[in-house]
N, C-alpha and C positions, 0 to 999 in steps of 0.2 A: 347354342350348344355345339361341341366339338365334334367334329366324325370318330370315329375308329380307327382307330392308326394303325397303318400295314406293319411290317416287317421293315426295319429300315441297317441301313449298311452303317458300320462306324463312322462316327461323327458326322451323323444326318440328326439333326434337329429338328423335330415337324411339328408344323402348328396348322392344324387340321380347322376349315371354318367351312360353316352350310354358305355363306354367304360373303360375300364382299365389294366395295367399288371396283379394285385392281390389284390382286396378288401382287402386279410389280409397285402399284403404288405402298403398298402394305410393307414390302417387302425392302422397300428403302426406305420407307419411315423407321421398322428396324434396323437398319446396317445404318444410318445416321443417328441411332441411338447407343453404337456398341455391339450390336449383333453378333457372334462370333461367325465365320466361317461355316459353312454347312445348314445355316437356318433355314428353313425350306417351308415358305407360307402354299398350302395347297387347299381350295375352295372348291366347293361343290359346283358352285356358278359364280359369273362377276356381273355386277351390274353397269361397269364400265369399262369391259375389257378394251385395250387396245392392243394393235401390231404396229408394224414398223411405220417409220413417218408420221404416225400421231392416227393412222388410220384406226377406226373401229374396229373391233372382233368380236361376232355374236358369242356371247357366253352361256348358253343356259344349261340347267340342269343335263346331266348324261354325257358329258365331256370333260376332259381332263383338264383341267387349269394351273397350275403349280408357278411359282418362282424362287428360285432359289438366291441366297447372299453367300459371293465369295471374296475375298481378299487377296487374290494372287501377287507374288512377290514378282513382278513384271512392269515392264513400261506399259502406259496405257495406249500406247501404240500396237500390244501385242494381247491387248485385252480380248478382241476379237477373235482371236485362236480359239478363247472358251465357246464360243458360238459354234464352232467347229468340232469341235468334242461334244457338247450337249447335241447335236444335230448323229452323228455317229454312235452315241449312246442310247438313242431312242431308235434309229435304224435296226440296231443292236438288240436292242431289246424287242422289239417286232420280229426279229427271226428267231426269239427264243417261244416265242409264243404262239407263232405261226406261220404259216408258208407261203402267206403271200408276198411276190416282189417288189422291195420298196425303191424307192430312188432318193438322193440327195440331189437337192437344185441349189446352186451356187444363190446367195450365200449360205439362207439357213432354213430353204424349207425342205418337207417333206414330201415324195407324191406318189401315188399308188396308180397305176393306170394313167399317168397322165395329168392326174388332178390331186390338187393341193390337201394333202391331209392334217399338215401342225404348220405350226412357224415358231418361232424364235424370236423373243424381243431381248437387247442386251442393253442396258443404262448402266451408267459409272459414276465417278466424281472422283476429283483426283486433290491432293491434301495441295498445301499452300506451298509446297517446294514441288509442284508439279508431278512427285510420284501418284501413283494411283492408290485409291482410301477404298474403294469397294467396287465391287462390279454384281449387279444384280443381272439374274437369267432368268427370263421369263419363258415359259413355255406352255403352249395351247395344241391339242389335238383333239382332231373331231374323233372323238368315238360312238356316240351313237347317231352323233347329230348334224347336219351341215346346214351353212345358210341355205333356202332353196332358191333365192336369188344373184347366187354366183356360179353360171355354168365349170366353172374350174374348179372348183373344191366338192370335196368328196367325205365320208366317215371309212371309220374302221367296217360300219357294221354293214353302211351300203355294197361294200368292197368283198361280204361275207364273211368276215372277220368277227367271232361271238365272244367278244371277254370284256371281263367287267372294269372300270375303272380305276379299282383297288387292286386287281391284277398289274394292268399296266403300270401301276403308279412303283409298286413294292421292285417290279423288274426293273422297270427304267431308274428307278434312283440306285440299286446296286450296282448297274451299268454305267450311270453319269460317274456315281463319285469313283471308283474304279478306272474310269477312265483321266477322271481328276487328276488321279495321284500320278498315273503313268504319265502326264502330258508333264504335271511338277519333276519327275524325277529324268525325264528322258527328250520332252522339249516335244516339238509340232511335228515333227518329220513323222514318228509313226503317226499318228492324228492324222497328217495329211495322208499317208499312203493307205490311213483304213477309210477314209474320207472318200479318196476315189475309188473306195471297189465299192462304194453306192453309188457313183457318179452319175449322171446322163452319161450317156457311151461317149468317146471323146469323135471329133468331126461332127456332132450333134448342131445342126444347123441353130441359132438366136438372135433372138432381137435381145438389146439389150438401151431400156427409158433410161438415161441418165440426167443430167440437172443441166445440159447443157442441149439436148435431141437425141435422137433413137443412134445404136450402133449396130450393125448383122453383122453375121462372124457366126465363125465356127468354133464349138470348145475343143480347148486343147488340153484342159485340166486348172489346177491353181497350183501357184509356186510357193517357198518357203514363207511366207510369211502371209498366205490366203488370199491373196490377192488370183482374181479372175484371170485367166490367159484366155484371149480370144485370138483366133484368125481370122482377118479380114483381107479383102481385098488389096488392103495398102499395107499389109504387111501384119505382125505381130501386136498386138495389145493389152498392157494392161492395165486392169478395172479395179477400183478398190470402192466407188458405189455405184449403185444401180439395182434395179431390179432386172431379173431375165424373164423373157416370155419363150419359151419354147418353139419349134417353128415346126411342123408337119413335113414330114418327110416330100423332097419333088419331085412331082410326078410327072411321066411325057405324055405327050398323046400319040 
């Protein structure tokens, strides 16, 4: 059976499900069907959610699950932008709803306090001349609920944040596609500079796991084309994967 469908912004297509394996798996078996632009698979729960790197994400009931299918006329070198815009549209939409302070963490999460409230999954495929055929956005925020065995992730509702699913959902997709159109019609550069006024503050001390060992540095921001800026010891850096860990401010004795 279908949920209730909120309120949705022009050219949002929603396919409302109590149940699913993976919105994003869902949501590219549509967009490799034909899917138009805008289709937006949103689940009550996943019974196989994932995040970035193939990693697990609890899904259960009382948390937002949604992914969205788009088609941007862009290199799929610039497909990551969209992660950058859906990260700023869900920031976005938490300050229409409430007053708690949120943070954006390079590349695409969310954190409240210090602890991880959503993420970001982004998957593509690109046609046989190389341009790009679709780009799916996955996206997970705890709202009522968080794993209890990951001290860094946190809910909306632990955070004392009281709104309902269908609230979030109706706001943040007026805010994602909206943001859509402006990134289509005007490019990254605003995206980036509303991107950093969620930022961690810049000189933010990090670790940053890459696929090759750890890097520390300070943020400097990210440049036109989303890529990490870090300051290190040996000078300027920049990062196009990795995960960040955060680092506690140092203290003397």
């Amino acid at each position: 059976m279908r949920a209730q469908q909120p309120d949705l912004p022009a050219g949002c297509h929603l396919i409302a499900l109590d149940s699913v394996d993976s919105t994003n798996k869902e949501a590219k078996a549509y967009a490799q069907s034909g899917a138009e632009a805008g289709t937006v698979v949103w689940a009550r729960q996943q019974e196989a959610g994932r995040g970035r790197h193939g990693r697990s994400w609890s899904s259960p009931p009382g948390n937002l699950y949604l992914s969205v299918v788009q088609r941007p006329d862009c290199r799929p070198a610039d497909a990551p932008q969209l992660g950058f815009v859906t990260g700023v549209a869900l920031a976005d939409a938490l300050g229409k709803l409430t007053d708690i302070p949120v943070a954006l963490k390079w590349p695409n999460d969310l954190m409240i306090n210090g602890r991880k409230a959503s993420g970001i999954l982004l998957e593509s495929a690109a046609n046989a001349d190389g341009q790009l055929a679709w780009l799916v956005i996955g996206i997970g925020v705890n709202v009522e609920l968080s794993p209890r065995d990951l001290p860094d992730v946190t809910s909306l509702q632990e955070e004392g944040v009281t709104i309902t699913v269908e609230e979030l959902l109706s706001v943040f997709l007026g805010r994602l596609f909206w943001y859509f159109e402006r990134w289509r019609q005007e490019g990254f550069e605003p995206i980036r500079e509303r991107w950093m006024s969620f930022a961690l503050p810049a000189g933010a001390e990090m670790r940053v796991r890459m696929p090759d060992g750890d890097v520390f540095g300070r943020f400097s921001g990210i440049d036109e084309r989303g890529s990490l800026l870090l300051g290190t010891d040996n000078g300027s850096r920049r990062i196009d994967i990795g995960d960040v860990f955060p680092l506690p401010p140092a203290t003397t004795g």
